[in-house]
N, C-alpha and C positions, 0 to 999 in steps of 0.2 A: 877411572874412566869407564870403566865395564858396570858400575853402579850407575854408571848415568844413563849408559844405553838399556840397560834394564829398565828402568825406572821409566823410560821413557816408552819402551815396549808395552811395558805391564800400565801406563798410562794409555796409549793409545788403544790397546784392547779393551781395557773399562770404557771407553770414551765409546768406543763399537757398540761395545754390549749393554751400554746405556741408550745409547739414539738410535738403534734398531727397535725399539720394542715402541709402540702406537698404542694409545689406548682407542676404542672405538667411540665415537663420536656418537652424542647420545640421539635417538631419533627426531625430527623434528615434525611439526604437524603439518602439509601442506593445503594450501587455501582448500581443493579440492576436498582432503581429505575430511576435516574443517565443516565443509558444505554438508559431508554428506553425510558425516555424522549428527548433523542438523536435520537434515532432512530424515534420514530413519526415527531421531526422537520426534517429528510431528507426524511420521508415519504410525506411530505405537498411538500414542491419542488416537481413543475413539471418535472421534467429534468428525459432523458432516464435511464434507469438501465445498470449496469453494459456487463450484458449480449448480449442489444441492444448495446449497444457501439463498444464489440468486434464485431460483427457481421456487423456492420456497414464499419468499419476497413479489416473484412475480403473481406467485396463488391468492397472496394475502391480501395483495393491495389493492384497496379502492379507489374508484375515479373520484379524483380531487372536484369539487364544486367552488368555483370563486366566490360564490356569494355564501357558501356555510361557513369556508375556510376564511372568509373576513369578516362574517359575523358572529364567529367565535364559535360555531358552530360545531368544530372539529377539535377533539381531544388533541394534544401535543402529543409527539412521538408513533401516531396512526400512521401502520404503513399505505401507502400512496400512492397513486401515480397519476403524470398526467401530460399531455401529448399537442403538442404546440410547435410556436416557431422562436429563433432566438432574435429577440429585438434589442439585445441590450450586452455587450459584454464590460462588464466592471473591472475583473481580474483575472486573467487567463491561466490554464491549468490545475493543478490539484489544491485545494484550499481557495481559489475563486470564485470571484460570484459570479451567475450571468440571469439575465431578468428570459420569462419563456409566456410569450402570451398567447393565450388557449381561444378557441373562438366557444363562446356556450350559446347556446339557445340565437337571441337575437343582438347579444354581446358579445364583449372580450372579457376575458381574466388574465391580468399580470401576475406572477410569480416571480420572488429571486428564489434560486436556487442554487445552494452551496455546494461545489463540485470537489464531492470528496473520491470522484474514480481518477484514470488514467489516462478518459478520453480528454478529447479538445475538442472544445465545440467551432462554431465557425456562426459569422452572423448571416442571417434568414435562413438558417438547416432549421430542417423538422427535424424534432424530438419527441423521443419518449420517455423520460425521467420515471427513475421508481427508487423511490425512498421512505423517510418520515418525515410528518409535518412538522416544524421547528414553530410551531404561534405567528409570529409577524415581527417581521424586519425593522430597523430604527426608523422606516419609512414608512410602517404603517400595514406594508405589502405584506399578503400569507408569505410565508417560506419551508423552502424544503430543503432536508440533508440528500442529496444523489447520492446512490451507493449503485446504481446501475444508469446507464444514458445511452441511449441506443439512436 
């Protein structure tokens, strides 16, 4: 009987001295943390900021002519810009199209232009689109890539 209650002792104490000890739990990354370790690797990149970019964009571009840009006039990927109203929405938001017609001289000029920003347009706002010329749309019309719509 005295070997049972021993046994029973010297089991309950390993049983202790087992399930008190915890190992620490390995760390985990949280989203924040995640971010911002992302964000310091495109802080190390030399490369301009976003704002220099547009701005760069804005220096560069030339006023789009409807009549050069449908006469073949204008090189593909010329940066651009050009300043109208919106007569036509196709597909709304980023990767949509919307048509922007320019008034020139004693005419109009159509344009689609493919909205690769985060604005949304609205139909008859003025605009000022600055991008590149993309050649002409399956309809014939000049087109432009938006990378800025103001």
């Amino acid at each position: 009987m005295k070997k049972l209650i021993y046994i029973g002792a010297l089991s309950a104490l390993l049983l202790t001295a087992c399930g008190g000890e915890e190992k620490a739990a390995p760390k985990e990354e949280t989203p924040a943390a995640e971010e911002k370790e992302a964000t310091d690797k495109v802080a190390e990149t030399k490369g301009p900021s976003q704002e220099e970019l547009n701005e760069k964009l804005k220096a560069e571009a030339i006023k789009l002519d409807f009549v050069a840009a449908n006469g073949g006039e204008v090189a593909k990927d010329t940066k651009v810009t050009i300043t109208g109203k919106v007569t036509n929405i196709n597909e709304e938001g980023v990767g949509g199209t919307f048509t922007v017609t320019t008034t020139e001289g004693d005419g109009y000029g159509m344009f689609t232009v493919k909205n690769f920003t985060l604005k949304d347009v609205t139909m008859d706002s003025e605009v000022t689109v600055y991008g590149t010329f993309d050649g002409k749309d399956e309809l014939g019309a000049p087109s432009i890539i938006a990378s800025i719509i103001e």
